[in-house]
MARTIKOL-788278 format. One line per field, with one value per residue (C-alpha): residue number from 1; x negated, y negated, z negated. Coordinates in pm, 1 decimal. Layout:
% residues N
n NUM|... $
xx X|... $
yy Y|... $
zz Z|... $
//
This chain:
% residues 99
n 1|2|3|4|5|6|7|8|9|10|11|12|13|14|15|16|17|18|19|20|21|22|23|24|25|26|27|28|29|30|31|32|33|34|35|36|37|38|39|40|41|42|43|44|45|46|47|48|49|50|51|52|53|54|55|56|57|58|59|60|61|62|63|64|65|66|67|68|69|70|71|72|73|74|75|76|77|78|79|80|81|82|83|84|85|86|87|88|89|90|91|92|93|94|95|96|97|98|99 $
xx -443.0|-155.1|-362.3|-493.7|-138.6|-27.5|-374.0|-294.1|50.4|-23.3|-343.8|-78.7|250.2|-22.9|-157.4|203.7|299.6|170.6|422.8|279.9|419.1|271.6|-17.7|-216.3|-499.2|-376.3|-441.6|-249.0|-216.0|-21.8|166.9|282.1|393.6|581.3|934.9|1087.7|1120.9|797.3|687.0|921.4|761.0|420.8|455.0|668.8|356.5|125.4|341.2|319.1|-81.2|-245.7|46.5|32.9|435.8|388.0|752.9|589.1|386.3|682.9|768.5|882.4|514.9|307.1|574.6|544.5|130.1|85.5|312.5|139.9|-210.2|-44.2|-6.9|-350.4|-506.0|-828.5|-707.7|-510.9|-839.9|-761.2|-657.1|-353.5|-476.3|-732.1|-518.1|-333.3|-644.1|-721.5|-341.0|-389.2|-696.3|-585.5|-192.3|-494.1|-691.8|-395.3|-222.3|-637.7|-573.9|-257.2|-405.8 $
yy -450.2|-206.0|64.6|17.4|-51.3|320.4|467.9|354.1|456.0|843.8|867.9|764.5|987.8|1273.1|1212.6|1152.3|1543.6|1599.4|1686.8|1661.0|1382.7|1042.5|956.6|630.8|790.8|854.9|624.3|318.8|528.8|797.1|506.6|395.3|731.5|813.7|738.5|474.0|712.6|830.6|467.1|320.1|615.2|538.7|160.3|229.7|416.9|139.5|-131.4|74.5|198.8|-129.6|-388.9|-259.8|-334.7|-699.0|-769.3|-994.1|-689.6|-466.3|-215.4|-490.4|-657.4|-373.2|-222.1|-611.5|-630.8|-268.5|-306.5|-692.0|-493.5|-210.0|-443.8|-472.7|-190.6|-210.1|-122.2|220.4|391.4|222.6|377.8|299.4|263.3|12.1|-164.5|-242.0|-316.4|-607.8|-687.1|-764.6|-964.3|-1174.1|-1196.9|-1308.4|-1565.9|-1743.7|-1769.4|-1861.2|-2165.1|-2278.1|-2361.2 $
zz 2401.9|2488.9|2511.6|2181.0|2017.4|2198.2|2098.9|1718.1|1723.0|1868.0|1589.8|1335.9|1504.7|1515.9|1152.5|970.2|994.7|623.2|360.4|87.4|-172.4|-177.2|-407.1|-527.9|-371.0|-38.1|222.3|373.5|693.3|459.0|289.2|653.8|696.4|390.6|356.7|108.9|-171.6|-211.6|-174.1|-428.3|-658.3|-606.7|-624.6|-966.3|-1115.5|-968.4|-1185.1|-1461.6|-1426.6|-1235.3|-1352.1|-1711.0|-1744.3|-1684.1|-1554.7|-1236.0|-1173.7|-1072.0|-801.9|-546.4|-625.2|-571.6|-243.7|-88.4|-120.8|-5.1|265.9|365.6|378.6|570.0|865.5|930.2|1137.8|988.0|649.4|710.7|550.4|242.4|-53.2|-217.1|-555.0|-421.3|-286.9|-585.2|-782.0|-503.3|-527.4|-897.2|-838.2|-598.2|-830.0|-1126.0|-895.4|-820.7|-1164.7|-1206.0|-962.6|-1078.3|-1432.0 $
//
């Protein structure tokens, strides 16, 4: 289990030297790599695009889901923007369940 923890974290080390800015295409591996600000940016556009300015659909939403998902290794080949989509699904399925 170590050695896959260290294998994960060297793919990741060796795959984080892009510099090119963060998009809601890019991949949960890049949003693991990119700092804060280009996270905040991208989750900002992904309230306004996939929360469509509902105010429970804000940065903090979209930075908090991504982020949850991010924790799983089998999900760094994700895209961002997909993601968000099953972010909004599962905000929708609840609110769904609630009723």
């Amino acid at each position: 289990m170590i050695r896959l923890s260290v294998l994960v974290l060297v793919v990741l080390l060796g795959y984080c030297q892009s510099s090119q800015a963060l998009h809601a295409r890019d991949t949960i591996a890049d949003w693991l790599c990119a700092g804060e600000d280009e996270r905040a940016v991208v989750a900002d556009t992904l309230s306004v695009i996939a929360g469509q300015g509902l105010p429970d659909r804000d940065e903090k939403f979209f930075t908090d889901c991504v982020a949850d998902v991010a924790s799983n290794s089998r999900a760094y080949d994700r895209r961002i923007g997909d993601v968000a989509a099953g972010c909004m699904l599962t905000a929708q399925a609840v609110l769904l369940e609630q009723e």
